[in-house]
Residue frames as qw, qx, qy, qz and C-alpha x, y, z in Angstrom:
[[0.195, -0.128, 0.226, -0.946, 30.58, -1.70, -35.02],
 [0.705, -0.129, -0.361, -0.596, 27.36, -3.70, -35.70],
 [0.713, 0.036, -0.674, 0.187, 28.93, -6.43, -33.56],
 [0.135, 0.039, -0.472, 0.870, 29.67, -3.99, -30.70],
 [0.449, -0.173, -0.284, -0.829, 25.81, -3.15, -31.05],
 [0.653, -0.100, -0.712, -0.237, 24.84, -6.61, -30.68],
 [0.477, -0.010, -0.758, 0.445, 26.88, -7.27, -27.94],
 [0.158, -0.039, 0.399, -0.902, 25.30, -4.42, -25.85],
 [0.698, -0.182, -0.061, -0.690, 21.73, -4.93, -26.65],
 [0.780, -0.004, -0.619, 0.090, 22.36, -8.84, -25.60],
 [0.277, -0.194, -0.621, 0.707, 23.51, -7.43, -21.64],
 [0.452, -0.072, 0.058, -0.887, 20.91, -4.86, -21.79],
 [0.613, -0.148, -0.319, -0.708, 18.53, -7.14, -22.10],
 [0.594, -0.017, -0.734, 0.330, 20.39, -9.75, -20.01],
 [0.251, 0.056, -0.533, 0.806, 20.28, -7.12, -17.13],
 [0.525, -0.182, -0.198, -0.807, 16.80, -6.00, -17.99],
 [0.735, -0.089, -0.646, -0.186, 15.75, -9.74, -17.36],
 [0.604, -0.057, -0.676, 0.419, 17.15, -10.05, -14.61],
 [0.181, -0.101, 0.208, -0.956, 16.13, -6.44, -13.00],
 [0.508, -0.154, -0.215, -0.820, 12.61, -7.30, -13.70],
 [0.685, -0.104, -0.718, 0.060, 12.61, -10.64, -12.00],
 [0.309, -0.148, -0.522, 0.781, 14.03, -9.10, -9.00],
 [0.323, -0.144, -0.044, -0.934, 11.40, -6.17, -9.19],
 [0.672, -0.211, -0.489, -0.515, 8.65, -8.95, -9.48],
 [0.624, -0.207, -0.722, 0.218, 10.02, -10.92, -6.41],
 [0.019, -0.033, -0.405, 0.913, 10.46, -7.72, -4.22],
 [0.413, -0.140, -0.160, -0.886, 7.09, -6.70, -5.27],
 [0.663, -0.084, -0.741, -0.060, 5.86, -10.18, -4.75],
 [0.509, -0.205, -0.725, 0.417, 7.25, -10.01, -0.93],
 [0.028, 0.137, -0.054, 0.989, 6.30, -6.71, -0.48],
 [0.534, -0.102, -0.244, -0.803, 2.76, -7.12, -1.17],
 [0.695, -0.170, -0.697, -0.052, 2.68, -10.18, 0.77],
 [0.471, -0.316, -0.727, 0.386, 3.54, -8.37, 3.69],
 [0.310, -0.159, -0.235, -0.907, 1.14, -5.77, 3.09],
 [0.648, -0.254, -0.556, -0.454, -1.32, -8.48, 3.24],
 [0.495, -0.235, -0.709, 0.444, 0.15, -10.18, 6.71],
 [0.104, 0.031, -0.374, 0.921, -0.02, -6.61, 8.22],
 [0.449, -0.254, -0.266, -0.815, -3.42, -6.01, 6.94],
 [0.791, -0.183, -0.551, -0.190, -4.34, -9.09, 9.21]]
C-alpha cells in the first residue's frame, strides 16, 4: 500500500511539473502578445 502511495505522488508530481511548465509558457506567450498589441 505504501508503494502504491509512492507511485502516485511520483505522477502527481510528474504531471504537476509538467502542467506548470506549460502554464508558464502559455503565460509567457500570452503576455507577450499583450505586449505586441499594446504597441
Amino acid at each position: 500500500m505504501a508503494k502504491r502511495q509512492d507511485h502516485l505522488q511520483h505522477w502527481a508530481w510528474k504531471v504537476g511539473t509538467v502542467h506548470t511548465t506549460f502554464s508558464l509558457m502559455f503565460f509567457r506567450m500570452v503576455a507577450l502578445n499583450n505586449s505586441f498589441a499594446i504597441l
